[in-house]
TORZADREN-394496 format. One record per residue: residue number from 1; residue in one letter; x negated, y negated, z of N, C-alpha, C in turn. Coordinates in nm, 4 decimals. Layout:
<r><i>NUM</i><aa>a</aa><n_X>X</n_X><n_Y>Y</n_Y><n_Z>Z</n_Z><ca_X>X</ca_X><ca_Y>Y</ca_Y><ca_Z>Z</ca_Z><c_X>X</c_X><c_Y>Y</c_Y><c_Z>Z</c_Z></r>
...
***
This chain:
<r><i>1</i><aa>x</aa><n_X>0.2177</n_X><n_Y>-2.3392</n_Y><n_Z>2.1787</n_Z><ca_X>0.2503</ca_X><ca_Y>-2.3614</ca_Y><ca_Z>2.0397</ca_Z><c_X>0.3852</c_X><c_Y>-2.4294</c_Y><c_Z>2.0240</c_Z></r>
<r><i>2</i><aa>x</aa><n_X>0.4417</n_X><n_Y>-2.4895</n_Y><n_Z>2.1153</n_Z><ca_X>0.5991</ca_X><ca_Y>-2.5339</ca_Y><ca_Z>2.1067</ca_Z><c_X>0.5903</c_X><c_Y>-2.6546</c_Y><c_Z>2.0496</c_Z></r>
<r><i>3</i><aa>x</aa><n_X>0.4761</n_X><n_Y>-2.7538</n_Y><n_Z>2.0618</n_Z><ca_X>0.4971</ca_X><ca_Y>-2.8618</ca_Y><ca_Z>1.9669</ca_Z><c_X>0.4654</c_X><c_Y>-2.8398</c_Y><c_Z>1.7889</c_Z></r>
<r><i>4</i><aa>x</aa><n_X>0.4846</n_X><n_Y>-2.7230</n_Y><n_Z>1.7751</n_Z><ca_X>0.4586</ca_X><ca_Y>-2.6943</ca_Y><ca_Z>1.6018</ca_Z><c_X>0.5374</c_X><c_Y>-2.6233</c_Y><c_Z>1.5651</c_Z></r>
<r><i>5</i><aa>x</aa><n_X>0.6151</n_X><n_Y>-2.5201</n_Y><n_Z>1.6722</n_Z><ca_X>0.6948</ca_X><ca_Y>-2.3922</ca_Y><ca_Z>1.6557</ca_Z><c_X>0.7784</c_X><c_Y>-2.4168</c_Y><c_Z>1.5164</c_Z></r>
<r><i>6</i><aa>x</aa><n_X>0.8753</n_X><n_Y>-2.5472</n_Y><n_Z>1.5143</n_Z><ca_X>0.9400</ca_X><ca_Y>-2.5600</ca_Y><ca_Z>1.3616</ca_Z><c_X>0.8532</c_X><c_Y>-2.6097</c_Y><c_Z>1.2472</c_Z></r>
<r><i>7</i><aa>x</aa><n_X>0.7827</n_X><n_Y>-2.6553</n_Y><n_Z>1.2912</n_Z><ca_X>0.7127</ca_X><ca_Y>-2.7296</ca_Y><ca_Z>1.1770</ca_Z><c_X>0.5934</c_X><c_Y>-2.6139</c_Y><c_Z>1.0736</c_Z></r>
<r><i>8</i><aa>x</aa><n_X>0.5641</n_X><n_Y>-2.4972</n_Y><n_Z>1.1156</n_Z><ca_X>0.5207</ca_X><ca_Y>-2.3844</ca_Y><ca_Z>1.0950</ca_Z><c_X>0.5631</c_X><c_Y>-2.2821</c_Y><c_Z>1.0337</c_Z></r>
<r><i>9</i><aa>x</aa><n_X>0.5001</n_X><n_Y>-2.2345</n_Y><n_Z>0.8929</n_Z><ca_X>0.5876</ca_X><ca_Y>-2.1207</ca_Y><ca_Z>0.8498</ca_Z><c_X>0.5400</c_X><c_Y>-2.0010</c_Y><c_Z>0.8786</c_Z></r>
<r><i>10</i><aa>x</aa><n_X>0.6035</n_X><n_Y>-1.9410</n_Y><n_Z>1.0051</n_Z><ca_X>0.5572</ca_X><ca_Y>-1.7957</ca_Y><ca_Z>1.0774</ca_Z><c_X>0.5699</c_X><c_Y>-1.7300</c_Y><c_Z>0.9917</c_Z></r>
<r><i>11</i><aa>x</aa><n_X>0.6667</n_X><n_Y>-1.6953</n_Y><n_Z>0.8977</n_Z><ca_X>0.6775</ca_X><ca_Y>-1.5904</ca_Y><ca_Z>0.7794</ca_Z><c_X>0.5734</c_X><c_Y>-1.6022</c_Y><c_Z>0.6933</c_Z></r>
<r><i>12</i><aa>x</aa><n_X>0.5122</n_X><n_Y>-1.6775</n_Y><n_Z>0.6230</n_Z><ca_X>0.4119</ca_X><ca_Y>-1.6728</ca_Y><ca_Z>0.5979</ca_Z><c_X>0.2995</c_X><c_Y>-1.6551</c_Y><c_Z>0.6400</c_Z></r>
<r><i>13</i><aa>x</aa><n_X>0.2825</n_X><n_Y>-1.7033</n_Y><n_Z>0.7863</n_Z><ca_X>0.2134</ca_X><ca_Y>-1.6362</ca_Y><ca_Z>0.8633</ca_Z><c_X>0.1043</c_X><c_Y>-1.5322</c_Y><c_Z>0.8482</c_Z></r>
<r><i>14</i><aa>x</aa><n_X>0.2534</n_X><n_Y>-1.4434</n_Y><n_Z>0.8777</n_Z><ca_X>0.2653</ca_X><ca_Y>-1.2880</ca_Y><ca_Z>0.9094</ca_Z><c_X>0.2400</c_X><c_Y>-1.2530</c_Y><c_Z>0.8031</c_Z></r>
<r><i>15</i><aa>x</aa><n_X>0.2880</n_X><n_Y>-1.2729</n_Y><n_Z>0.6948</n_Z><ca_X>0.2689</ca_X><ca_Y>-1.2169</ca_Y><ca_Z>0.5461</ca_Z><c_X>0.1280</c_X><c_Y>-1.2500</c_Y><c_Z>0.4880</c_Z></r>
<r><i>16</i><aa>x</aa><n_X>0.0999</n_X><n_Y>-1.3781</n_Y><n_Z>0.5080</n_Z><ca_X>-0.0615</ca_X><ca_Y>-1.3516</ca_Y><ca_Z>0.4012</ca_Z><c_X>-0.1723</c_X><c_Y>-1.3566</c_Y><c_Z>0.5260</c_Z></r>
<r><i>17</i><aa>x</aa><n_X>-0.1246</n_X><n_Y>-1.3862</n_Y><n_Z>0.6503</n_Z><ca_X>-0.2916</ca_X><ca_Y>-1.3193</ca_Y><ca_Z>0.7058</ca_Z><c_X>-0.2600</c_X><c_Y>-1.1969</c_Y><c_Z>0.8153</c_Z></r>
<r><i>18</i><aa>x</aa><n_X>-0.1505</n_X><n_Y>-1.1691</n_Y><n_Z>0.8561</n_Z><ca_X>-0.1987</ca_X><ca_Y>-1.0311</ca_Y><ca_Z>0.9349</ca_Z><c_X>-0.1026</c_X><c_Y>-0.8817</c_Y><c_Z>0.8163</c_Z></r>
<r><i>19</i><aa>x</aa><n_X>-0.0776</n_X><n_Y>-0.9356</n_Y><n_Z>0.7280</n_Z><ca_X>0.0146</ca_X><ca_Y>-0.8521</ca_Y><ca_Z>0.6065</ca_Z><c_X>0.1672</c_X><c_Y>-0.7544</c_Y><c_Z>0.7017</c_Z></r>
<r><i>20</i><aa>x</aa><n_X>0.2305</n_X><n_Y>-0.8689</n_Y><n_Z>0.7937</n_Z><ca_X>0.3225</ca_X><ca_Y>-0.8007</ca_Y><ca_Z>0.8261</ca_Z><c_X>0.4150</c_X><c_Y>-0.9042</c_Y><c_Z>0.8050</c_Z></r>
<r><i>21</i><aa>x</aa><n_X>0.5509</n_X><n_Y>-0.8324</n_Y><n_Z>0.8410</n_Z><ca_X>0.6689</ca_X><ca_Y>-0.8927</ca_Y><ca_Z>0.8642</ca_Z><c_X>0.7018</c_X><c_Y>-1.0215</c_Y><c_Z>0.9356</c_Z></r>
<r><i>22</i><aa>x</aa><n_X>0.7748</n_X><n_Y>-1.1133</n_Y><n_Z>0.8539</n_Z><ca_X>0.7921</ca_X><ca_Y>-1.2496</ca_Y><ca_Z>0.9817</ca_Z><c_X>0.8597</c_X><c_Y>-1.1823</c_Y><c_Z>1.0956</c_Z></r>
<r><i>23</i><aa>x</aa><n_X>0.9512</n_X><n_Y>-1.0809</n_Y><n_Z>1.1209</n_Z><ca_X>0.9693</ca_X><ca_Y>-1.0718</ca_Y><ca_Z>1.2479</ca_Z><c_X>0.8762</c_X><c_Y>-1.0144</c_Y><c_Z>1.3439</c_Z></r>
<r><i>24</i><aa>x</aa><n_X>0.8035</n_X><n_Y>-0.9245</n_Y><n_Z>1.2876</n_Z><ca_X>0.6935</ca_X><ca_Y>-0.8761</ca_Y><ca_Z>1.3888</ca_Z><c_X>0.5980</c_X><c_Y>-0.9881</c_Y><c_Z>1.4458</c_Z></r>
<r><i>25</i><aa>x</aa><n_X>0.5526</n_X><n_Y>-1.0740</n_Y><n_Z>1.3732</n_Z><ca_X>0.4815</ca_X><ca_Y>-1.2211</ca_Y><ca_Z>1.4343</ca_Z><c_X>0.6018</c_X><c_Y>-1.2273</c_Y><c_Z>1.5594</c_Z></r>
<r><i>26</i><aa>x</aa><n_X>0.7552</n_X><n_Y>-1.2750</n_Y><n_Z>1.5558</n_Z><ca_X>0.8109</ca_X><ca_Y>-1.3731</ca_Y><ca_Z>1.6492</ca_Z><c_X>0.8418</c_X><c_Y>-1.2512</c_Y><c_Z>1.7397</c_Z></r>
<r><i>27</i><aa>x</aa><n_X>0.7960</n_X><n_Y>-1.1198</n_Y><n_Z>1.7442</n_Z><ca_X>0.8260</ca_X><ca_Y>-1.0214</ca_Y><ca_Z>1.8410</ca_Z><c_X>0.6791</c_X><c_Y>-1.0174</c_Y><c_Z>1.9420</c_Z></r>
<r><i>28</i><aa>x</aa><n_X>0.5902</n_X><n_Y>-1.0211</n_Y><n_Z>1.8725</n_Z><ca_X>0.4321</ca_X><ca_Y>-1.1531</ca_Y><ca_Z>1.9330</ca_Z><c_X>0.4133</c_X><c_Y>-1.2354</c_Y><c_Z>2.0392</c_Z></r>
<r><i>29</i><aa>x</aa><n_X>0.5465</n_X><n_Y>-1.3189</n_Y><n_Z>1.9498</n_Z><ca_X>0.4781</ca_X><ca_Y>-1.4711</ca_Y><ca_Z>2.0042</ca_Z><c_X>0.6117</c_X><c_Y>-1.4484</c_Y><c_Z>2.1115</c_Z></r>
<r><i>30</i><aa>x</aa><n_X>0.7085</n_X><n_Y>-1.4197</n_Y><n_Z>2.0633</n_Z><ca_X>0.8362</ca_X><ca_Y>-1.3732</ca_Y><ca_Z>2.2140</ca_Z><c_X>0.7878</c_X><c_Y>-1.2789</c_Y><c_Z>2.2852</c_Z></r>
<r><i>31</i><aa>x</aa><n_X>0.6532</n_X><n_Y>-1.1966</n_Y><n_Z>2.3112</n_Z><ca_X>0.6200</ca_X><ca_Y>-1.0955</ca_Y><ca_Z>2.4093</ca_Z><c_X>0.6414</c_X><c_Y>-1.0092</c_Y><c_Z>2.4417</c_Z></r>
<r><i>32</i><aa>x</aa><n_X>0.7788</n_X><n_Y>-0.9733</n_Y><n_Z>2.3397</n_Z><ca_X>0.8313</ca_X><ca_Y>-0.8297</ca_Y><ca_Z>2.3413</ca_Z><c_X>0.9038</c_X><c_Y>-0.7907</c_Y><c_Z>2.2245</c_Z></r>
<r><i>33</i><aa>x</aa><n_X>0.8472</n_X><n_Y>-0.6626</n_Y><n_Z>2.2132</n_Z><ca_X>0.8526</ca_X><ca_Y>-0.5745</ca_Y><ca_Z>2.0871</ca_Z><c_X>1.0144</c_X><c_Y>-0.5214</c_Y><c_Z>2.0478</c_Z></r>
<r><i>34</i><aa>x</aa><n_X>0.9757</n_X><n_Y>-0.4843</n_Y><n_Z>1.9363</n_Z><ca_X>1.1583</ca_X><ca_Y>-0.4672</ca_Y><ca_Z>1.8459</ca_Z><c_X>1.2115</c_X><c_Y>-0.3851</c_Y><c_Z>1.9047</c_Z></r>
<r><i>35</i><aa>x</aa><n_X>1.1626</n_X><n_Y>-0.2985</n_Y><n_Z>2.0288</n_Z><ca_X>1.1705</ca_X><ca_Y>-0.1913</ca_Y><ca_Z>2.1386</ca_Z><c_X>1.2388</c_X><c_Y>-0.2765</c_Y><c_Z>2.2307</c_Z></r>
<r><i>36</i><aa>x</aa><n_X>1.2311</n_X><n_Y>-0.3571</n_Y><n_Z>2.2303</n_Z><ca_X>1.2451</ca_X><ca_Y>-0.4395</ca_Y><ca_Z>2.3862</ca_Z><c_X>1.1308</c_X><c_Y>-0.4693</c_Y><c_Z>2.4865</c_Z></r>
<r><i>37</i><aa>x</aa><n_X>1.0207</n_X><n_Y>-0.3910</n_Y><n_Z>2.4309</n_Z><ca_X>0.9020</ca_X><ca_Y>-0.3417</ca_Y><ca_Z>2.5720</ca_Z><c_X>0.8378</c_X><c_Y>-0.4485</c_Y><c_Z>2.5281</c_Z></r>
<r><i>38</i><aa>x</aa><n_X>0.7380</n_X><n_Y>-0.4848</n_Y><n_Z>2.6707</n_Z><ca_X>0.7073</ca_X><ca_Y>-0.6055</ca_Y><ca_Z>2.6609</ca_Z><c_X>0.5490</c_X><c_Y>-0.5579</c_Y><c_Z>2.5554</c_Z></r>
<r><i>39</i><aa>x</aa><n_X>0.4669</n_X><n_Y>-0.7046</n_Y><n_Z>2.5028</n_Z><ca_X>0.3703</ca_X><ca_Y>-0.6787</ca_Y><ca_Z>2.3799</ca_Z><c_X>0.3219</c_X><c_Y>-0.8096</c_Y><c_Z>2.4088</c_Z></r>
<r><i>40</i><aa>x</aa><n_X>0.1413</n_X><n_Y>-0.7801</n_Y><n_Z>2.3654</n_Z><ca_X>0.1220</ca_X><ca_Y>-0.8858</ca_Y><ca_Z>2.3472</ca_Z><c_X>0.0142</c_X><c_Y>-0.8952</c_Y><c_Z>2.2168</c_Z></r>
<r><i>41</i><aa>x</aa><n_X>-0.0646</n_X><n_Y>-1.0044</n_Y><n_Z>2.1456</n_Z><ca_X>-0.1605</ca_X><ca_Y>-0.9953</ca_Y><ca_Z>2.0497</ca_Z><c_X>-0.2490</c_X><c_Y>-0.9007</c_Y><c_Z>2.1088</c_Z></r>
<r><i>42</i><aa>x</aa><n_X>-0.3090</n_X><n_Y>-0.8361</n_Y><n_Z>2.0480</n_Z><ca_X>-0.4516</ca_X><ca_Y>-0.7841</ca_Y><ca_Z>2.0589</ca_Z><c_X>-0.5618</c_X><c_Y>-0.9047</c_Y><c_Z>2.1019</c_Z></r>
<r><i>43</i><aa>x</aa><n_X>-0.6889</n_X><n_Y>-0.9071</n_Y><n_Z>2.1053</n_Z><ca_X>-0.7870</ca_X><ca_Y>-0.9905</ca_Y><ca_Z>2.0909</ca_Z><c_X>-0.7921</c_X><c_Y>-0.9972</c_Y><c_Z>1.9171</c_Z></r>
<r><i>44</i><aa>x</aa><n_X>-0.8143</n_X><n_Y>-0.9425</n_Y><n_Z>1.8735</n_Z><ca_X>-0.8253</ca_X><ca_Y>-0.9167</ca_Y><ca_Z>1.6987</ca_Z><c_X>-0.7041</c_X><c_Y>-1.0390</c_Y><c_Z>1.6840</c_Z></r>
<r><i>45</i><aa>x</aa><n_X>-0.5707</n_X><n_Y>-0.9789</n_Y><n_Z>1.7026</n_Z><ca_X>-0.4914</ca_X><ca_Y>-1.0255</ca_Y><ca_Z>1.6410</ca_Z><c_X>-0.4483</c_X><c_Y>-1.2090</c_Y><c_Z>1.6476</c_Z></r>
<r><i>46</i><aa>x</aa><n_X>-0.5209</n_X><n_Y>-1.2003</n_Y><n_Z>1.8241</n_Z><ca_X>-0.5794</ca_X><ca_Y>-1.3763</ca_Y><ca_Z>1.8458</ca_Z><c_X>-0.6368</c_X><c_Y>-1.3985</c_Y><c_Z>1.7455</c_Z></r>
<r><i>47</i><aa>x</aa><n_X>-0.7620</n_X><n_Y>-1.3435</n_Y><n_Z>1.7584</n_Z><ca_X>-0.8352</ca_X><ca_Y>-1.4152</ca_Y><ca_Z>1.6499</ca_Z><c_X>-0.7888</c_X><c_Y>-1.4607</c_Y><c_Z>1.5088</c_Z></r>
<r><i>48</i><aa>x</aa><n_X>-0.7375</n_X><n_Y>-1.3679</n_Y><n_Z>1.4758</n_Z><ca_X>-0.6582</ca_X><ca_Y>-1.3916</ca_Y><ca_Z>1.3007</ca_Z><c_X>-0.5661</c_X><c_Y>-1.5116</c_Y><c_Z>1.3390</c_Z></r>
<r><i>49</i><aa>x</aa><n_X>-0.4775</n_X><n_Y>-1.5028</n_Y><n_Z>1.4849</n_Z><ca_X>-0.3867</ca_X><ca_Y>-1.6238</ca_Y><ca_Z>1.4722</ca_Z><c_X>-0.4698</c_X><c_Y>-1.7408</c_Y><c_Z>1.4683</c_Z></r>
<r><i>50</i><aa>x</aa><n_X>-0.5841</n_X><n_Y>-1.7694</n_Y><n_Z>1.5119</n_Z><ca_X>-0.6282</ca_X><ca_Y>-1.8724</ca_Y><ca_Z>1.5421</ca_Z><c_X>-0.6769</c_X><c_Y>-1.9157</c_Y><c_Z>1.3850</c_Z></r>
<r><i>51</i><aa>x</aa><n_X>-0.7853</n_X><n_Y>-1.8174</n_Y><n_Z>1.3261</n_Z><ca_X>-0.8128</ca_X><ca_Y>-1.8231</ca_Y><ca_Z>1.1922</ca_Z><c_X>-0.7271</c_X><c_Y>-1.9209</c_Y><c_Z>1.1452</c_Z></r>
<r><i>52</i><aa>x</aa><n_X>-0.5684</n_X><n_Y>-1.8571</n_Y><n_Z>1.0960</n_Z><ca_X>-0.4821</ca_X><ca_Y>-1.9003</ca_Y><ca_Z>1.0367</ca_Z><c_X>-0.4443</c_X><c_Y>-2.0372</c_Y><c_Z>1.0983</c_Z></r>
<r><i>53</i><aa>x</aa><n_X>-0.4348</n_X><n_Y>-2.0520</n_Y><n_Z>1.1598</n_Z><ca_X>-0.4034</ca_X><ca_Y>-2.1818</ca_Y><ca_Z>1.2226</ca_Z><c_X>-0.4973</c_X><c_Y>-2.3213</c_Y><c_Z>1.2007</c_Z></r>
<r><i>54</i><aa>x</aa><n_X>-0.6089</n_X><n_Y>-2.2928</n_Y><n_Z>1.2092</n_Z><ca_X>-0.7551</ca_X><ca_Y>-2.3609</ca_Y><ca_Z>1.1565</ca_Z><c_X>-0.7225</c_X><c_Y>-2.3983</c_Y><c_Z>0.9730</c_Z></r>
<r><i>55</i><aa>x</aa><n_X>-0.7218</n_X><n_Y>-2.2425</n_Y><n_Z>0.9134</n_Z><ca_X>-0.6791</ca_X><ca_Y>-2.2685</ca_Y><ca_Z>0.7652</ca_Z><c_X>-0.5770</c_X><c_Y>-2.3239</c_Y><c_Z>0.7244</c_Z></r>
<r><i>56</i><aa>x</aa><n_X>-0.4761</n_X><n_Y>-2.3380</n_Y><n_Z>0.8098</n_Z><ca_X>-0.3570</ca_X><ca_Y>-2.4011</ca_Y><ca_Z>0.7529</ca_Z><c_X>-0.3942</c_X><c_Y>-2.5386</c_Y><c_Z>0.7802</c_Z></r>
<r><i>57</i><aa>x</aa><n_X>-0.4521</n_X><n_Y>-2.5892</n_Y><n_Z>0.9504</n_Z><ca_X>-0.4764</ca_X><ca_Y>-2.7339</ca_Y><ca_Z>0.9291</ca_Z><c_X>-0.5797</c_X><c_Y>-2.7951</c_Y><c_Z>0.8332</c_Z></r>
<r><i>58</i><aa>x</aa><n_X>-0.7123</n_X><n_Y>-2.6981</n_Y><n_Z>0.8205</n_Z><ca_X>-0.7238</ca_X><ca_Y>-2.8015</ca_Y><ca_Z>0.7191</ca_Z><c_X>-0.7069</c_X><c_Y>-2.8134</c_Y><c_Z>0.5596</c_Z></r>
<r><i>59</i><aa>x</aa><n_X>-0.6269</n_X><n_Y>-2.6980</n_Y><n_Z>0.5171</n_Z><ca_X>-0.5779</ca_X><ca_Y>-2.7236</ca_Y><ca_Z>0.4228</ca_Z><c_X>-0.4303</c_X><c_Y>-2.8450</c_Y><c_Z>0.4370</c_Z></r>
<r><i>60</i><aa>x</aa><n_X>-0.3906</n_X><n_Y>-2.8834</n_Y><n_Z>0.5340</n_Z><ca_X>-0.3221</ca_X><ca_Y>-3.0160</ca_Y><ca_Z>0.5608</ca_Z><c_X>-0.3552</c_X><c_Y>-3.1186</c_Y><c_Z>0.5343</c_Z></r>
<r><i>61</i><aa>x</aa><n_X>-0.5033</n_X><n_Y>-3.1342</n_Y><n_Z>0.6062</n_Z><ca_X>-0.5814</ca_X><ca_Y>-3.2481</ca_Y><ca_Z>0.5915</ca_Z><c_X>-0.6360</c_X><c_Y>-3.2380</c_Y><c_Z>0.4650</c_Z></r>
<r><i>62</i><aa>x</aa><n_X>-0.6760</n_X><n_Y>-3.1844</n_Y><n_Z>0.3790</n_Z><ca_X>-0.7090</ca_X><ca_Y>-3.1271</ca_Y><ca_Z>0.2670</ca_Z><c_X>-0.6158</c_X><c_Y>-3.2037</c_Y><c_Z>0.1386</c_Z></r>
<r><i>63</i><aa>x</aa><n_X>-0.4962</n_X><n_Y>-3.1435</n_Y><n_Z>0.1893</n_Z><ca_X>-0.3798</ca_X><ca_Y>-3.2536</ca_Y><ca_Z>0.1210</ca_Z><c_X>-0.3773</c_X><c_Y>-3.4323</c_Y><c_Z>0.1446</c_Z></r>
<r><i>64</i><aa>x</aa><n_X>-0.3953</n_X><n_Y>-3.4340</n_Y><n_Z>0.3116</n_Z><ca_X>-0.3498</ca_X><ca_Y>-3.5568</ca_Y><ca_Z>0.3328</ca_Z><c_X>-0.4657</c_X><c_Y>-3.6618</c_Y><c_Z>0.2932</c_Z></r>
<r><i>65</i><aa>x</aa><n_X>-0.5807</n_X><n_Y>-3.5927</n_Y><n_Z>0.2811</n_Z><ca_X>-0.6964</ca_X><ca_Y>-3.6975</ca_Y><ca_Z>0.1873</ca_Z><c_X>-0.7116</c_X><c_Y>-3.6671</c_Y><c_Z>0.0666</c_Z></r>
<r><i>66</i><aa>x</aa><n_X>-0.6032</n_X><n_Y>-3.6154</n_Y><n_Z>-0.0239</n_Z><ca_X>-0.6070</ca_X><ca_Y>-3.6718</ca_Y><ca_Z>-0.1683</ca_Z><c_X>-0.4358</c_X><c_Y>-3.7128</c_Y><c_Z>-0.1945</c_Z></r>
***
């Protein structure tokens, strides 16, 4: 994900599709938890990232053809 990492709003993210905190997403996607211990997505929680990721592009493209 490093060629999107800025261009992406993780806080939103986190907030309208898994209903958490932007930092809990970048404690995720950094592999370790607000503990320090290491973490990773669930399968579930893949899935929702991916979801979201799909919905955000084509609501992009969505924009960029009107």
């Amino acid at each position: 994900m490093q060629d999107i990492l800025v261009a992406v709003s993780w806080g939103d993210i986190a907030r309208n599709y898994f209903q958490k905190s932007p930092s809990w997403l970048y404690h995720k996607m950094n592999g370790i938890d607000g503990n320090g211990k290491p973490t990773n997505f669930t399968p579930e929680e893949t899935e929702t990232l991916k979801g979201a990721l799909c919905d955000l592009s084509a609501r992009i493209r969505k924009c960029a053809e009107t």
